[in-house]
C-alpha positions as CSV (number, residue, x, y, z in Angstrom):
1,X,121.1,99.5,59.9
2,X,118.2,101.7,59.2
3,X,114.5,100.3,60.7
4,X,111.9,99.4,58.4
5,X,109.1,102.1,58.5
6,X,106.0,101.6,56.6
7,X,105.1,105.9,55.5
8,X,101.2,106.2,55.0
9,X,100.7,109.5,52.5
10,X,98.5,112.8,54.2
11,X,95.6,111.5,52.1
12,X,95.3,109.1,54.2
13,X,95.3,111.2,57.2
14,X,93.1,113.7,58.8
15,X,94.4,117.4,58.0
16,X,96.8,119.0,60.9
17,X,95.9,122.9,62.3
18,X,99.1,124.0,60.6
19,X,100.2,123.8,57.3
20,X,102.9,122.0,56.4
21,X,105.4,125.2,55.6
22,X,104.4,126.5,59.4
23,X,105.4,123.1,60.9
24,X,108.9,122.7,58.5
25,X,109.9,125.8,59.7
26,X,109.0,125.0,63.5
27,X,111.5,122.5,62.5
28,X,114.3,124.6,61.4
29,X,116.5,124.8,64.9
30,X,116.5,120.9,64.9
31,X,117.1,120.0,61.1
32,X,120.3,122.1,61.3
33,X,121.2,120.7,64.4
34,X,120.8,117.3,63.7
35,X,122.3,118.3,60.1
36,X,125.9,119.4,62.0
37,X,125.6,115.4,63.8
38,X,125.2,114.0,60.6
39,X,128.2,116.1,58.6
40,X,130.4,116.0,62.1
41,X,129.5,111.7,62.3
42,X,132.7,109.6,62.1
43,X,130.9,106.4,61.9
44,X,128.4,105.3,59.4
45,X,125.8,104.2,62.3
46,X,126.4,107.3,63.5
47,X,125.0,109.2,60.9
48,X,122.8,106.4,59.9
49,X,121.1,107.5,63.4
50,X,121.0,111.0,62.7
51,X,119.2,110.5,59.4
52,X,116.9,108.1,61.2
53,X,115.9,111.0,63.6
54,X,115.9,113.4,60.7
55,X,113.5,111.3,59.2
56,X,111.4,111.0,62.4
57,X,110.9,114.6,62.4
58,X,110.6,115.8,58.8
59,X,108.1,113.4,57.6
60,X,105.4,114.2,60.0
61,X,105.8,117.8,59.5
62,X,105.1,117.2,55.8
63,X,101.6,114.6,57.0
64,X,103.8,111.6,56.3
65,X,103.2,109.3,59.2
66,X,106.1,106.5,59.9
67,X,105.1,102.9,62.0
68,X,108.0,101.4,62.8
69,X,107.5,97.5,61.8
């Protein structure tokens, strides 16, 4: 089961140094690597807990910040 995350918006935020484009493709080693876990997952919580890290990563590269409730 997936954790309840409240997601505040980049307006909300102060701006980062890099843009979000530099910072998703800092990213690009670990979204395919987590991508394989998620495809190669035999077990719903399995990829469940990929996606959850996925998450964890990709929305603050985009200014999205998550606080786990």
């Amino acid at each position: 089961m997936m954790r309840p995350v409240t997601i505040t918006p980049p307006s909300d935020r102060p701006p980062d140094s890099a843009a979000p484009p530099a910072r998703l493709q800092a990213l690009a080693g670990d979204y395919l690597r987590i991508r394989d876990r998620v495809l190669k997952a035999r077990t719903r919580s399995a990829r469940l807990a990929a996606l959850d890290e996925l998450a964890a990563k990709l929305l603050p590269a985009l200014g999205y910040e998550l606080a786990p409730q």
